[in-house]
N, C-alpha and C positions, 0 to 999 in steps of 0.2 A: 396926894397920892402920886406914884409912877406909874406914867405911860407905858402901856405895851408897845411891844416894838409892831413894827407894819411885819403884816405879810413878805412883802415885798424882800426888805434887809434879812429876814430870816433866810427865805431861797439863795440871795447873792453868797449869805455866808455860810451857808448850808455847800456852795456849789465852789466854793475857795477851797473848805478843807477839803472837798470829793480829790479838787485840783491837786494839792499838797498831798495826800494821800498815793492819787495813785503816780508823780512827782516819784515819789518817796518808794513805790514797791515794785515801777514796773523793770530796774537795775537787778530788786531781789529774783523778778520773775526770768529774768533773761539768763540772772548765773544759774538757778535752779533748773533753768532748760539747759542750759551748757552742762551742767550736775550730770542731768538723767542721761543725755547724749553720753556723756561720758562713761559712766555706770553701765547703760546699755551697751557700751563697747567691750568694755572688761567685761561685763556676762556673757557675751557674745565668743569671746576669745577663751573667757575662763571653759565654754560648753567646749570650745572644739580642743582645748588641751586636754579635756576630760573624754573627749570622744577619741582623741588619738592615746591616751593612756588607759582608757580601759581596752580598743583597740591592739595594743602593746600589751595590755594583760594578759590578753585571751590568746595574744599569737607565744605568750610565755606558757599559760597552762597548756597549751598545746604540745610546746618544746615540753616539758614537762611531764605530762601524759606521756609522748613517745618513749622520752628516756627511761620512766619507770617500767614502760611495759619494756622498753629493750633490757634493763636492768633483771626485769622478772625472768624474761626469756633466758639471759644469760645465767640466772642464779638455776632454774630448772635444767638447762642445758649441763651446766654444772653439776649440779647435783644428781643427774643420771651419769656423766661421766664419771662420776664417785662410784655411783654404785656399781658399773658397768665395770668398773677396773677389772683388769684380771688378777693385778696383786690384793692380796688382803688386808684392808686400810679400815681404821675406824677414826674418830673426829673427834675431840672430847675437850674440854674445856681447863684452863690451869689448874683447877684444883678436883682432877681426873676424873669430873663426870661427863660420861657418856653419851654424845649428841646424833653422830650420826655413826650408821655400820654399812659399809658393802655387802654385795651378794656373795664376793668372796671371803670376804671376813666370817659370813655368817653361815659359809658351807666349810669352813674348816670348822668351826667348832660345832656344828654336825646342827645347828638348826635350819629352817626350810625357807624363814623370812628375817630380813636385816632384822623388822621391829621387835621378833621377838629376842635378838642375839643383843639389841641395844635396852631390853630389862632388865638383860642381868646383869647382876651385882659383879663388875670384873673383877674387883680386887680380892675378892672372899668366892667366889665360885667359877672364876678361869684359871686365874693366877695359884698353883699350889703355896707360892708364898705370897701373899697378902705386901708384906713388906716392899716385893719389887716392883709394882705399879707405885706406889707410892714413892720410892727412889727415884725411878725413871722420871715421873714428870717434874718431880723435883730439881732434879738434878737438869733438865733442860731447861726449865724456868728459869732455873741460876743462867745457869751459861749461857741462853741464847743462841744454844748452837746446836746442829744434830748431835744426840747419844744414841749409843745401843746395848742391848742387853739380851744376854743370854741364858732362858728359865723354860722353865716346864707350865706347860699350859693343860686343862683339865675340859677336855670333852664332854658335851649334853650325855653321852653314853657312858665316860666314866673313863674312858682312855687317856692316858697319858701323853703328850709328843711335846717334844722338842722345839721350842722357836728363837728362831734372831728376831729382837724387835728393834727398830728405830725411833726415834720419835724426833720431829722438825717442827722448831715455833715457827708461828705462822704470823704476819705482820698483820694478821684482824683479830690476833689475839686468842686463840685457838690451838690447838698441838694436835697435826698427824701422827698416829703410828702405824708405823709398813711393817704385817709380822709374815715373816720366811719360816715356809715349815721343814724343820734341820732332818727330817726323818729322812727322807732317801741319802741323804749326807750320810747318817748314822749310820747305816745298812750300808752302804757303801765302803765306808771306811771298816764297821764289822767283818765285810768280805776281806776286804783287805788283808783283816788282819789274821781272818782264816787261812787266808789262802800262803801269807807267811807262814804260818804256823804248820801247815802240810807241808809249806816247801822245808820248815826245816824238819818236819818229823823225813822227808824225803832225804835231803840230806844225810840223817842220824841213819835209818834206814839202808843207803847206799854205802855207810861207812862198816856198819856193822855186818851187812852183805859181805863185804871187799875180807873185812876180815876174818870172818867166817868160813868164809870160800877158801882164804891162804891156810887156814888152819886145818882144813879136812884134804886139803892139797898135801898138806905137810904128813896128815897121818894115814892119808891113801899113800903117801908114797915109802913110809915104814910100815906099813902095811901089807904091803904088794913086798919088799925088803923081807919082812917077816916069812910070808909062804915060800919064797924061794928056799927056806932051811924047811919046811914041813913038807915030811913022803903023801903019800896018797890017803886019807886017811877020812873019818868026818871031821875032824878040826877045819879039815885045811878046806873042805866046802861048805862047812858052819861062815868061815875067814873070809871067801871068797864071794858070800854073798852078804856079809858085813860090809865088804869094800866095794859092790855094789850099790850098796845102799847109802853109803857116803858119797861114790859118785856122781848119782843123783840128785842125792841132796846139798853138793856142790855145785852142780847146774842149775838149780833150783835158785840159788842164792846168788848164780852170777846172772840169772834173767834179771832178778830181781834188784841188781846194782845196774845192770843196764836201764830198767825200767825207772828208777830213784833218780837217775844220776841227768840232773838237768846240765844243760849246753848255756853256758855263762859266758858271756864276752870276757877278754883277753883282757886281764890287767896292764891299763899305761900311764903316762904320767899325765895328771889330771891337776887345775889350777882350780884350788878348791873357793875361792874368792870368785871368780867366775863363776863357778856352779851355782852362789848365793845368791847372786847378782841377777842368774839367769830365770830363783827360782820364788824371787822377791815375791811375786803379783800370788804365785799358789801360796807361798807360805804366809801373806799377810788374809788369804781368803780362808786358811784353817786354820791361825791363830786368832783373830778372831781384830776387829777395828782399834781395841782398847792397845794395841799391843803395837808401840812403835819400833820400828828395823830402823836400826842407827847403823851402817856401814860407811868408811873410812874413805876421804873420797883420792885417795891416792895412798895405795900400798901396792907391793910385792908381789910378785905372785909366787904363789903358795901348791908348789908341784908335790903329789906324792903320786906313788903306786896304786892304782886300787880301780875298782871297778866303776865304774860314773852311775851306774843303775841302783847300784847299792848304797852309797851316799846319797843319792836324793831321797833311797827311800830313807835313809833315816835322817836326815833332816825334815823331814815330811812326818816324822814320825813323833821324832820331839816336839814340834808345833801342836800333833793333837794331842799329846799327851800332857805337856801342859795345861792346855785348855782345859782337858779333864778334868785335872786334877784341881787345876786353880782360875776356876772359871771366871773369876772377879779381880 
């Protein structure tokens, strides 16, 4: 048989490999503290970049916060200054729906509040033609530039008027339109043309006056020729109150050339290029934007005879009647 080993030899070599062992792990135990030292640094550093970037976060949602509420403030600010306008503005989007309306927008076309001026239907129940809102915005979409247009607009009560509309793209993608109500223009220029119209019935009137008057001058005066052959007789004061009656109604005729007969500046010689020159800014305001004035930047000048009052008004006169006629 084999001996057991002693007690003894077991312990010694029980107590070599403990030696070898711990030999052997207390290199792994020192890097494994150097490890955690380490680790524990970069966690230590990773917390405080994390405490300065969530830090930087909250001072960003702050900036944040402020801008949006200064943002809100300014779009509300805005947005009452819209409506506050005194011109008549609405807000609509490229393909001509209606976003926002002023207070003036919405009291020309005779409602009491924007919201309800921005339900209706503008192209079919403001617009008598349907077609010209749809041109307009069209037409500025292309171009990118302000247009304007001039059409009949339809009142919540049914009345008809008059507007110049603009319409301006807008770099957020959006189209203003500014509408100008032409009505006291109309009336205005209707007096106008009344008041031509008197002055030439006044005219016609003082001409036919002038010659009316010469003509009962002429037969008062064979007249009175005549009785000087006729004795005392009734003819001759049937005659003589005949030639009273014409002399009055000669007087009669020359109040009434007095009263017709307007006081007109003195015809002189007038540089009619000048006049055009001077009267560019009115006649491009009642011809209307569409309508460019090409004049000659070095000519002549162009003297005639004639009254200055009278040529503006009729250059003033062609402008609206143009438009009238060929408003497009």
């Amino acid at each position: 048989g084999v001996d057991a080993p002693a007690p003894a030899d077991q312990l010694t070599r029980r107590e070599t490999e403990l030696t070898g062992y711990r030999a052997e792990s207390e290199p792994k135990l020192a890097e494994a503290a150097n490890t955690r030292r380490t680790l524990e640094q970069q966690l230590k550093d990773a917390m405080q970049s994390l405490g300065e970037m969530m830090r930087a976060g909250q001072a960003l949602e702050a900036r944040v916060s402020e801008r949006d509420a200064q943002l809100k403030n300014q779009a509300d600010l805005h947005r009452q200054q819209f409506e506050c306008l005194p011109s008549s503005m609405l807000r609509c989007s490229r393909d001509g729906a209606v976003e926002q309306v002023n207070d003036a927008m919405a009291a020309m076309l005779g409602h009491r509040a924007p919201h309800k001026a921005k339900a209706v239907d503008f192209a079919t129940a403001v617009f008598e033609s349907p077609d010209d809102w749809r041109w307009l915005i069209e037409r500025c979409v292309e171009s990118g530039k302000t247009e304007s247009l001039d059409t009949l607009w339809k009142r919540k009560d049914g009345v008809r008027i008059p507007v110049r509309l603009r319409a301006v793209p807008s770099p957020l993608g959006h189209i203003d339109v500014v509408a100008e109500n032409l009505t006291p223009y109309r009336e205005l220029e209707e007096k106008l043309r009344r008041s031509e119209r008197m002055e030439a019935v006044g005219r016609l009137a003082s001409e036919v006056a002038s010659t009316c008057d010469k003509m009962l001058q002429d037969a008062g005066r064979d007249g009175y020729a005549w009785l000087s052959t006729v004795g005392d007789s009734p003819i001759r004061q049937q005659g003589e109150a005949f030639l009273n009656d014409i002399t009055r109604a000669a007087s009669f005729l020359r109040q009434l050339d007095v009263y017709s007969r307007t006081q007109s500046t003195s015809a002189g010689p007038v540089d009619l290029n000048r006049v055009v020159r001077n009267l560019m800014s009115v006649l491009r305001r009642v011809a209307g934007d569409d309508i460019e004035f090409v004049l000659p930047k070095h000519s002549s000048p162009v003297r005639v005879d004639v009254e200055l009052d009278r040529v503006e008004r009729i250059l003033v006169n062609v402008a609206a009647y143009g438009r009238e006629r060929m408003p497009f």
